[in-house]
Structures are given as C-alpha cells and as structure tokens.
SEMI-891720 format. One record per residue (C-alpha): residue number from 1; x, y, z. Coordinates in nm, 3 decimals. Layout:
residues N
+-----+---------+---------+---------+
:   n :       u :       v :       w :
+-----+---------+---------+---------+
: NUM :       X :       Y :       Z :
...
+-----+---------+---------+---------+
***
This chain:
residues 333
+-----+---------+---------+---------+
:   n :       u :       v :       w :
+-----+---------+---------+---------+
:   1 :   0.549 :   1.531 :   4.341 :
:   2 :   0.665 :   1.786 :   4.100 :
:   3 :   0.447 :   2.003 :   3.937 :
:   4 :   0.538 :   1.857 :   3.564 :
:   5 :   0.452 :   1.503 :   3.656 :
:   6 :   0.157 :   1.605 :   3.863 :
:   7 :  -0.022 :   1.847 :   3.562 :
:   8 :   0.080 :   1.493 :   3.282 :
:   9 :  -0.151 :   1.261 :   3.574 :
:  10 :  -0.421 :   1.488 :   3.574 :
:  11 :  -0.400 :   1.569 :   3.205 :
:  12 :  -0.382 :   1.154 :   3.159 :
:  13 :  -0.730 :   1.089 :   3.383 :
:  14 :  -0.932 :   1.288 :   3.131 :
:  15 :  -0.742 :   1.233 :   2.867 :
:  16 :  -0.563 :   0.879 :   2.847 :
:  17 :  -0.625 :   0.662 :   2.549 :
:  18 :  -0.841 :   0.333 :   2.632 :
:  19 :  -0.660 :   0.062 :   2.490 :
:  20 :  -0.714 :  -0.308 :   2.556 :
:  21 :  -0.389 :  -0.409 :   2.697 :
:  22 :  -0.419 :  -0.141 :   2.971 :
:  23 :  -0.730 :  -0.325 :   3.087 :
:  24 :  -0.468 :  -0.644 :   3.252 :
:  25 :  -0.159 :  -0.601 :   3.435 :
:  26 :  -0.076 :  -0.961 :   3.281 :
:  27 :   0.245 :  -0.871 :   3.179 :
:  28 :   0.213 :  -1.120 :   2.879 :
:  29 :  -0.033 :  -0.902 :   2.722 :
:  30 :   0.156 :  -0.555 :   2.813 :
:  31 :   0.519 :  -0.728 :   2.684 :
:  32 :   0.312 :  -0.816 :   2.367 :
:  33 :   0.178 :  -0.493 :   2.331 :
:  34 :   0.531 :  -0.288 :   2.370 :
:  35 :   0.691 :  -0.568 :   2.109 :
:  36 :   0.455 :  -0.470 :   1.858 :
:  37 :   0.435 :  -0.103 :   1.928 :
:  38 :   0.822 :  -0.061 :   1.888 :
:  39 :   0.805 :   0.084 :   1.519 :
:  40 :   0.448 :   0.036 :   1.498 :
:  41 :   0.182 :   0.312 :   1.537 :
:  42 :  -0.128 :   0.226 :   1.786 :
:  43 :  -0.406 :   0.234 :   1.521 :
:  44 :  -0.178 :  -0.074 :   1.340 :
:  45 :  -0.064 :  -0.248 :   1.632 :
:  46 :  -0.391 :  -0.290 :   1.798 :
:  47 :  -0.551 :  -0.548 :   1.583 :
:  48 :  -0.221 :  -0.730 :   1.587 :
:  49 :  -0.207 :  -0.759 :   1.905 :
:  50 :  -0.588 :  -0.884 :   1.948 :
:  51 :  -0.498 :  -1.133 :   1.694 :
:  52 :  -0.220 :  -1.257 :   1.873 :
:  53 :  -0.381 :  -1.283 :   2.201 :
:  54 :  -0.621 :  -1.440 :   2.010 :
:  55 :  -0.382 :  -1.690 :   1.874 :
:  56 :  -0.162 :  -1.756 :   2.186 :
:  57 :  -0.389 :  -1.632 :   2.492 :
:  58 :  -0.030 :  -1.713 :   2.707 :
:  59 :   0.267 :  -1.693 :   2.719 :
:  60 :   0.319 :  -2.098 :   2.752 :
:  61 :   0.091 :  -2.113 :   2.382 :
:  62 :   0.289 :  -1.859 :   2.196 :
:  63 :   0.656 :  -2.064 :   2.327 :
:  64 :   0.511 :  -2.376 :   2.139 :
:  65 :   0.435 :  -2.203 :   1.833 :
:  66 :   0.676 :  -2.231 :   1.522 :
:  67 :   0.881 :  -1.946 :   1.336 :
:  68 :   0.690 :  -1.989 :   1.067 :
:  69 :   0.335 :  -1.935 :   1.242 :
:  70 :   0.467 :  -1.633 :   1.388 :
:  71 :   0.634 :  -1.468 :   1.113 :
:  72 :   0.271 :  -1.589 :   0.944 :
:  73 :   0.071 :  -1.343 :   1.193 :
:  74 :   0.326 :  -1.094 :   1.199 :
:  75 :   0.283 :  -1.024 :   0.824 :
:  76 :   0.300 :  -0.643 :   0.722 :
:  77 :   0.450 :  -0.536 :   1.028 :
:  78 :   0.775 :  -0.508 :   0.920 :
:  79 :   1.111 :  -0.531 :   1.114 :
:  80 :   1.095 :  -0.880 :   1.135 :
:  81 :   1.317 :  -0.957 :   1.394 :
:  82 :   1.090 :  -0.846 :   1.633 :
:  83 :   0.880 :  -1.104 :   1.576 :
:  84 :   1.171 :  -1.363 :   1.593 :
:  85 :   1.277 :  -1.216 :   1.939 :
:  86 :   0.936 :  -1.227 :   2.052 :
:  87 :   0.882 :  -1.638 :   2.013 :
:  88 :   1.282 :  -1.662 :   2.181 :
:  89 :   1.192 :  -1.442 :   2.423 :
:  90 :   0.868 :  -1.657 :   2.490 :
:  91 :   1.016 :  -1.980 :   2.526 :
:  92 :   1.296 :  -1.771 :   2.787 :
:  93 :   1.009 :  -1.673 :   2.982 :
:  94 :   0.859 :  -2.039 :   2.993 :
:  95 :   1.204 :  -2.189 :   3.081 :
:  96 :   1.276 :  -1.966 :   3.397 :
:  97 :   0.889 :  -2.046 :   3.507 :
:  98 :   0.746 :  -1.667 :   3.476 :
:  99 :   0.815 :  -1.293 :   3.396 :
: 100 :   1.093 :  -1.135 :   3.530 :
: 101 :   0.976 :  -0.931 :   3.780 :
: 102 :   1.299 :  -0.683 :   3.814 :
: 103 :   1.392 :  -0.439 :   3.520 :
: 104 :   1.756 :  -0.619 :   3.448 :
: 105 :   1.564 :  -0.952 :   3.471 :
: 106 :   1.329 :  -0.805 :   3.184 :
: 107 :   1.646 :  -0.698 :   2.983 :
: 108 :   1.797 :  -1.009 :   2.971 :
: 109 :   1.453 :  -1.148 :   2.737 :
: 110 :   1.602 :  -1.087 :   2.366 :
: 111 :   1.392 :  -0.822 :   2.197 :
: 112 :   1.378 :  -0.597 :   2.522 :
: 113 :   1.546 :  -0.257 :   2.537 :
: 114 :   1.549 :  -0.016 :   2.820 :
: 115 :   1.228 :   0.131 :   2.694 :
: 116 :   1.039 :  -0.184 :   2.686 :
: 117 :   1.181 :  -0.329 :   2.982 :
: 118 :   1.056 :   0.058 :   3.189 :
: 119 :   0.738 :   0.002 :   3.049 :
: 120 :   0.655 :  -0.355 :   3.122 :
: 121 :   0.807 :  -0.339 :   3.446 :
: 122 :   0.650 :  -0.052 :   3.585 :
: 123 :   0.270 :  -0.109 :   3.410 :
: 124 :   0.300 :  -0.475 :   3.525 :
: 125 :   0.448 :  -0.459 :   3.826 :
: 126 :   0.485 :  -0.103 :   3.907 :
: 127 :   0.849 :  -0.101 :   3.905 :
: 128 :   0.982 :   0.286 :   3.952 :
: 129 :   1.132 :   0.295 :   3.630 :
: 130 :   1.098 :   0.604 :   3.351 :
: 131 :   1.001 :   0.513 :   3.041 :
: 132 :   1.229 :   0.730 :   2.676 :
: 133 :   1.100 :   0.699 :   2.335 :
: 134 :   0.998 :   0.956 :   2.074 :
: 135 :   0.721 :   1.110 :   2.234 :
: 136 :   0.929 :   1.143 :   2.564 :
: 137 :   1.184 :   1.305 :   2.379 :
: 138 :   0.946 :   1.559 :   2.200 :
: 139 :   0.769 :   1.628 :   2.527 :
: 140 :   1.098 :   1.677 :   2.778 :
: 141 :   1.316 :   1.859 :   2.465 :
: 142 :   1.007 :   2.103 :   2.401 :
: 143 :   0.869 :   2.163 :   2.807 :
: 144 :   1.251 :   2.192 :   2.947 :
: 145 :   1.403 :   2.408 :   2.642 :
: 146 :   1.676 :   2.120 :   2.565 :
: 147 :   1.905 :   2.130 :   2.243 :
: 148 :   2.084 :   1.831 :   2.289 :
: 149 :   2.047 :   1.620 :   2.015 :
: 150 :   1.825 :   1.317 :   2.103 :
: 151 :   2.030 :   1.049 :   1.866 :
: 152 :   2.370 :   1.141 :   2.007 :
: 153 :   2.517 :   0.928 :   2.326 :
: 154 :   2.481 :   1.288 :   2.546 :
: 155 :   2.164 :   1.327 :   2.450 :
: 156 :   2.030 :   0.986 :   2.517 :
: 157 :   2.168 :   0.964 :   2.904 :
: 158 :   2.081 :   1.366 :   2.959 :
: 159 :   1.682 :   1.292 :   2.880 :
: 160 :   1.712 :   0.898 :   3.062 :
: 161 :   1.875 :   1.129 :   3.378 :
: 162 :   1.573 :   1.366 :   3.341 :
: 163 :   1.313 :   1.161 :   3.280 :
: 164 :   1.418 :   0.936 :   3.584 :
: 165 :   1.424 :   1.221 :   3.788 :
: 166 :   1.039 :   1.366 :   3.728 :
: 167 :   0.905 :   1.019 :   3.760 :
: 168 :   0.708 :   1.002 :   4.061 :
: 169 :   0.789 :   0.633 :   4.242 :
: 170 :   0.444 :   0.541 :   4.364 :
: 171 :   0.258 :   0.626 :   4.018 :
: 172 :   0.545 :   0.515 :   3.741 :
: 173 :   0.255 :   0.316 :   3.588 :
: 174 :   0.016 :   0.614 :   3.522 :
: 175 :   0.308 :   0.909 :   3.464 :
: 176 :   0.470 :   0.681 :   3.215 :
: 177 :   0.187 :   0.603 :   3.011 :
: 178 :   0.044 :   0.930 :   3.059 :
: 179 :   0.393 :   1.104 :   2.968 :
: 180 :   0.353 :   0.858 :   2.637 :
: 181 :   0.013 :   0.946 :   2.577 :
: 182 :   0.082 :   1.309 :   2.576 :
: 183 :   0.313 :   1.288 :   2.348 :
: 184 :   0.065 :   1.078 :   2.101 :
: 185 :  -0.219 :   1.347 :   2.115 :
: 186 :  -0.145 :   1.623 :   2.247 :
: 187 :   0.294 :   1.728 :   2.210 :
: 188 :   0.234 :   1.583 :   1.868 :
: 189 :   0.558 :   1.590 :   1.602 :
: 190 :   0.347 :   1.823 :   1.347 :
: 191 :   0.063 :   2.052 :   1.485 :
: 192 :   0.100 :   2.038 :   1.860 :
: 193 :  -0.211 :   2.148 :   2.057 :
: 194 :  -0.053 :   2.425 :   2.236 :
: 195 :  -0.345 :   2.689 :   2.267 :
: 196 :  -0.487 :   2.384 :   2.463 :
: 197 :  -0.158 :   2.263 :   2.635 :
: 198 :  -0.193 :   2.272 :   3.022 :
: 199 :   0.172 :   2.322 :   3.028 :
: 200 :   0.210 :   2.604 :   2.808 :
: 201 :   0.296 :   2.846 :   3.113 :
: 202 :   0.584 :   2.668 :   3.147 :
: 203 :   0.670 :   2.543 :   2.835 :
: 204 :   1.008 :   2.671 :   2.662 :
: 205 :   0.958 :   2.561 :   2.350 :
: 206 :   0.642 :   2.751 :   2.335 :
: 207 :   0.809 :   3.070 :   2.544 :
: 208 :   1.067 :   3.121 :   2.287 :
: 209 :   0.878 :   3.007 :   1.966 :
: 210 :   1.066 :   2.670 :   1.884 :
: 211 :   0.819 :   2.420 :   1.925 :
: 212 :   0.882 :   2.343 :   1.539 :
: 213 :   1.295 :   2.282 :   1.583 :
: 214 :   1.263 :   2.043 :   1.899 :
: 215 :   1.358 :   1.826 :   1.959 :
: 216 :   1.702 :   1.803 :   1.792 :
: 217 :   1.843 :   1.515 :   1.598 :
: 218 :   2.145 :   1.415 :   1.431 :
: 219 :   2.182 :   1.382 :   1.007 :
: 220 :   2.184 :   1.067 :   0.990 :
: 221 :   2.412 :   0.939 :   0.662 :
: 222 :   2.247 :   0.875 :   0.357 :
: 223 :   2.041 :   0.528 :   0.297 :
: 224 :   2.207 :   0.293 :   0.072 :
: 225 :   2.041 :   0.220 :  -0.266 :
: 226 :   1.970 :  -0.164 :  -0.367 :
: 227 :   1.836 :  -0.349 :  -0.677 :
: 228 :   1.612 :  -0.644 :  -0.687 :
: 229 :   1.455 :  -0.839 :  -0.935 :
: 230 :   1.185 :  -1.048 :  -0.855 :
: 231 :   1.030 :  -1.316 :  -1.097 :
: 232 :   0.724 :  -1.485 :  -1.024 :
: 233 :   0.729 :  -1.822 :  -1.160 :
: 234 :   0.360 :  -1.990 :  -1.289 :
: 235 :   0.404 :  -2.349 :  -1.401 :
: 236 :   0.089 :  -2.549 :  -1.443 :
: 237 :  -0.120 :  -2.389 :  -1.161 :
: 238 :   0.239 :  -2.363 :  -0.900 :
: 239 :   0.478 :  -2.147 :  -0.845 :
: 240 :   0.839 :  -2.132 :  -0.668 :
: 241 :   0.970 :  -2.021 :  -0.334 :
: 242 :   1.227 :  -2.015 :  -0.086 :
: 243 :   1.360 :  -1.889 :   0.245 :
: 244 :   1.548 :  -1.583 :   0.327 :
: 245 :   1.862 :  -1.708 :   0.517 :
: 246 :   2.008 :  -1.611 :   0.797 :
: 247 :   2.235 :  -1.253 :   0.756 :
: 248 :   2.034 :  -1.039 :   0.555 :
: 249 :   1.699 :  -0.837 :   0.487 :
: 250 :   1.394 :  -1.038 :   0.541 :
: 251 :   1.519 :  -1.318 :   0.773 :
: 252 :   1.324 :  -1.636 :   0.726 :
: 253 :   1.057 :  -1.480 :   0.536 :
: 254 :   0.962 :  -1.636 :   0.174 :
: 255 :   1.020 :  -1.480 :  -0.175 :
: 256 :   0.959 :  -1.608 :  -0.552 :
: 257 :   1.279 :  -1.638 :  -0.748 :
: 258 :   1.554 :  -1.361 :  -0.679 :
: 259 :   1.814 :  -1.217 :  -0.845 :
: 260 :   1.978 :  -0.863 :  -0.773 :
: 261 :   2.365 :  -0.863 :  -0.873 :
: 262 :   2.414 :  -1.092 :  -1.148 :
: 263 :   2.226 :  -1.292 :  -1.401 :
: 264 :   2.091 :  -1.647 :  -1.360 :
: 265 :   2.188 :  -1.847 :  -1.648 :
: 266 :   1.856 :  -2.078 :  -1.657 :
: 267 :   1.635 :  -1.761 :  -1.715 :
: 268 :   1.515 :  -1.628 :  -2.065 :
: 269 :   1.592 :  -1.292 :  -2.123 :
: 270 :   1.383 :  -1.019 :  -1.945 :
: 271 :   1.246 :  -0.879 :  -2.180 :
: 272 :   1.085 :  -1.182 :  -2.305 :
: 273 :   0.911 :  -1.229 :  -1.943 :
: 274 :   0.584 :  -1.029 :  -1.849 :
: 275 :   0.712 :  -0.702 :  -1.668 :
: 276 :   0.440 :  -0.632 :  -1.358 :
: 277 :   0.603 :  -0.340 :  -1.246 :
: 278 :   0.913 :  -0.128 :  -1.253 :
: 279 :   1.092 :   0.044 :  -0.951 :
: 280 :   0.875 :  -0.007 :  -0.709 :
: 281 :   1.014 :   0.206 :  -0.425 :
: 282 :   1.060 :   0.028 :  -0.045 :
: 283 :   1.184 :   0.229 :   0.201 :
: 284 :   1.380 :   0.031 :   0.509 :
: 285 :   1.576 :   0.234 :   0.836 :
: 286 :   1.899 :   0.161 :   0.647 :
: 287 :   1.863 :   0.106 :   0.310 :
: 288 :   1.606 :   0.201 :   0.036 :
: 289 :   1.496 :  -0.115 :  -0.169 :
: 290 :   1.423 :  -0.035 :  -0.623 :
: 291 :   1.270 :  -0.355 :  -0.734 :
: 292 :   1.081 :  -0.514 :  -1.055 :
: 293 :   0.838 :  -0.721 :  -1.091 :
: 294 :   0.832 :  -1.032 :  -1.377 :
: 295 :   0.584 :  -1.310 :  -1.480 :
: 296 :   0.741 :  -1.591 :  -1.620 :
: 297 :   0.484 :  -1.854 :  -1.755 :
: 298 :   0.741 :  -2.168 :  -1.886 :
: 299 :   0.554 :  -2.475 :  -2.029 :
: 300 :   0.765 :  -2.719 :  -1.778 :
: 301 :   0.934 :  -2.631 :  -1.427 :
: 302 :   1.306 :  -2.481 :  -1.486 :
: 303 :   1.561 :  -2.609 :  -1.310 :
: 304 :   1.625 :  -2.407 :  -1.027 :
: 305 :   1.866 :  -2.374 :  -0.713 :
: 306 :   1.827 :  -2.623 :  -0.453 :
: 307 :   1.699 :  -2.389 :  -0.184 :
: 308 :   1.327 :  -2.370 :  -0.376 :
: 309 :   1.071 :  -2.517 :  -0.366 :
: 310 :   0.701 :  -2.559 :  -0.527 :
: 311 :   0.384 :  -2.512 :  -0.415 :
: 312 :   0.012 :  -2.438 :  -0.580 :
: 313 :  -0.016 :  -2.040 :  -0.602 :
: 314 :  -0.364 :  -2.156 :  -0.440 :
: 315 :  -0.090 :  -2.191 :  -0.093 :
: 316 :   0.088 :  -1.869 :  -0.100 :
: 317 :  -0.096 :  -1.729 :   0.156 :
: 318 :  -0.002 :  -2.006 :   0.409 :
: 319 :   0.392 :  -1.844 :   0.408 :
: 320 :   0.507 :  -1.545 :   0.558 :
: 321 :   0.634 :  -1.301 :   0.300 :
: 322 :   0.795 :  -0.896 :   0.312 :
: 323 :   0.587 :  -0.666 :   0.203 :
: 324 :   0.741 :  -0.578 :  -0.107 :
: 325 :   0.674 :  -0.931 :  -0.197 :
: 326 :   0.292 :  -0.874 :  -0.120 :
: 327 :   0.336 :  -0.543 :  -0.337 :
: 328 :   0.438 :  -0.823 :  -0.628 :
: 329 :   0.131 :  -1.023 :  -0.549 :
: 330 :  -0.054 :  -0.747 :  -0.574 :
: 331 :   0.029 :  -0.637 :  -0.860 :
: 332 :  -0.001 :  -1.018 :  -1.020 :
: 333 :  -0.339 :  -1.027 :  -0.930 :
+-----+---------+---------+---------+
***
C-alpha cells in the first residue's frame, strides 16, 4: 500500500466521522445517503435521510410511494430532480429484484454518477472503485502539487486516473470514505488544519505556500438573471395553486399564481395588491432568481388558468413547494 493511502486509513480510525448510514452495508441506506449528500452538506442531509428511512425503511416501500410524497419529504433540499431520480431509480431497483452489485450495473439507476456509483459500490459491496468529488479534488490537487483545472475534461480524467491509482483494492471502503472525510475536516476549502496535517511532509501545496490557490477551477460564465412575480391569492379562507410542468425550474413542485414575462389580464394592477416583499434574491447553479411577493385578497375567486386549483391555506403544507415559495409563506405569515 502506498504511503498516501496508508497515512488517510490511519488518520480515518481516529478520526472518521460516525454517521448512521456507515453503521449498515444495506446499500439502500448508503444509495440514500449519497443521493442526498450530492449538493447537500452532512449536518443537512442527516436528518433527511433519518426521515426517509423512517418513511420508506426499503427500498420496495420507497418504489410504491408517489411523486408527490417524495417531493413532500424532500422539501428544502433543493435540486429537485434528485429526488425524482431517486423514486425512478427505486422502482428500477425493485424491477430487476435487487441492487446492482457491479459499478456499470449501479450507473445504469437514473440519478447515479460515477461518484455515487464508487461510493455505493465499494461501501456496500466493497467494489475496488475510487471515489472524485470536491473534497477529493482539494485533497489530491493540494498533496500532489496539481494545476490542472478540476472543471475542465483534462482535469477530471487526470484526478479519476490518480485517484484510481492510490486506492488500495482490499480497503476501497475505508480509503474512500476516509479520503472524503479528510477532505470534510481536516483539507478543508477555507482554513485547512495544516500545523496538524499528518501529511504536511509531503504536501506540495503546503511546500510551496499554495494551499489557498488549489485546487484550480475554471470561470465559469456568468448566471443568468430572471424575474418572477408571485401573487398569493386569499379568497374566503383558500388560496390557489398549481404544478410546475415538465421543462423548467422547479419540476412538479407547487406555486401560488405566477407571472414573470408578461401581464395577466384578470389581475388588478400591482400596486393595488399588498406587496410582501421586493427582490428577494434566490441563487440557483445556473441562474439567479429576483422575485416579489403580492397579497391579493378579492371578495370572489378570479377566474384563473385551467392548470390551478384551490385549496384551504389550512392545506398548504400537504404540497411540496421551492423554497423561494416557502420564503413567500414566510413572509405572509
């Protein structure tokens, strides 16, 4: 074993984070955990996951649950799609009669990347595959010196080919989590713990004072700026929603009345309405969201388009919404 790999094991045994979905290898729990964790920080994930576990203790549970009870209990943990792959990938895994127990078996389940499909297959089944995600990159680009920028195509297969490469076969389990881990407490992005680094002998970012500038990335182009205006409709103790379609933001999420580029006939001016709040800022990966926030009170239900519906505000919480939709209700009550 090579002396980076073996220092991250021992480093990992006194030092390894005790979280609940490393106490199974059901690999139903550990594919739950790495769907939530993709985008998700531990300390927000975790009580996600227990709920979910909670919910659907298996596999077979979660594959009869609806979109709508899903999106329900993934509410506030953004990038909704990942809780749409999960339930497809669910109901895969039920069809075919178990996990996949080989990594391009654990590809083909929607929702699962070459990251996700390392780490389930070698914590569940101890598959000798290396796992690459942020704190991988920090840790390899700071420890090995490398420049190459992490979000470019050379970049991504130079750090898979290393990573691969100082994986020891028999322990891929412990070195990945423990290479993940490492990156989490101790490589962190701001205010690494070198003085207490047992690799800092070795370390080139460290050696040559660059700790701060690695790993390298890419400028990514600007985000795209977009306008919404959302009206909250109260009407005799209801209000109005409907469904995000397919194609956009949001998918299959619910809103209160929408309108962004141009003006819906049946409303009353703005500025007769009760303004909440004004440009309330929501930041997504590729876009960043400027909304406002109205009250409209009417004495009798407005005609509105066909795709919404009414319900008693007492209900709301029974549908999945984004969260700058819960940033409205917020501010409404």
């Amino acid at each position: 074993m090579n002396d980076f790999a073996s220092t991250l094991l021992q480093w990992f045994r006194q030092n390894g984070r005790e979280l609940p979905w490393r106490e199974t290898s059901d690999p139903y729990a550990i594919w739950l955990s790495e769907i939530i964790l993709q985008q998700t920080q531990v300390k927000q994930g975790w009580d996600y996951w227990l709920r979910f576990m909670q919910q659907w203790p298996t596999v077979e549970a979660l594959a009869q649950a609806s979109e709508d009870e899903v999106l329900r209990q993934w509410q506030g943990l953004g990038y909704y799609s990942r809780a749409r792959n999960l339930l497809f990938a669910a109901r895969q895994v039920v069809q075919a009669g178990g996990f996949p127990q080989t990594i391009e078996g654990l590809r083909s389940l929607k929702g699962v990347g070459d990251y996700t499909a390392a780490a389930i297959g070698s914590i569940a089944f101890g598959l000798p595959a290396a796992v690459v995600d942020g704190n991988v990159y920090r840790v390899l680009s700071r420890h090995f010196g490398i420049a190459t920028p992490i979000n470019s195509t050379e970049g991504k297969k130079e750090f898979a080919l290393l990573a691969q490469q100082l994986l020891p076969p028999r322990e891929a389990s412990a070195y990945n989590q423990a290479v993940m881990d490492f990156g989490a407490i101790q490589c962190t992005p701001q205010s690494p713990r070198c003085e207490v680094c047992p690799l800092q002998a070795s370390c080139v970012a460290l050696r040559q004072g660059m700790v701060d500038q690695w790993p390298v990335k890419l400028r990514k182009v600007k985000q795209a700026e977009r306008h919404l205006i959302y009206i909250y409709i109260r009407c005799n103790g209801q209000t109005a929603l409907h469904r995000r379609p397919a194609g956009d933001i949001w998918q299959g999420l619910y809103e209160p009345l929408l309108t962004e580029d141009a003006p819906l006939s049946f409303l009353p001016p703005l500025s007769s309405l009760r303004l909440l709040k004004k440009n309330v800022k929501h930041v997504l990966t590729h876009r960043i969201i400027m909304a406002d926030f109205y009250l409209w009170e009417p004495d009798e239900r407005p005609t509105l388009p066909p795709d919404y519906f009414w319900i008693d505000e007492a209900d709301t919480d029974q549908y999945a919404v984004p969260r700058l939709v819960e940033k409205l209700l917020e501010a409404l009550h």
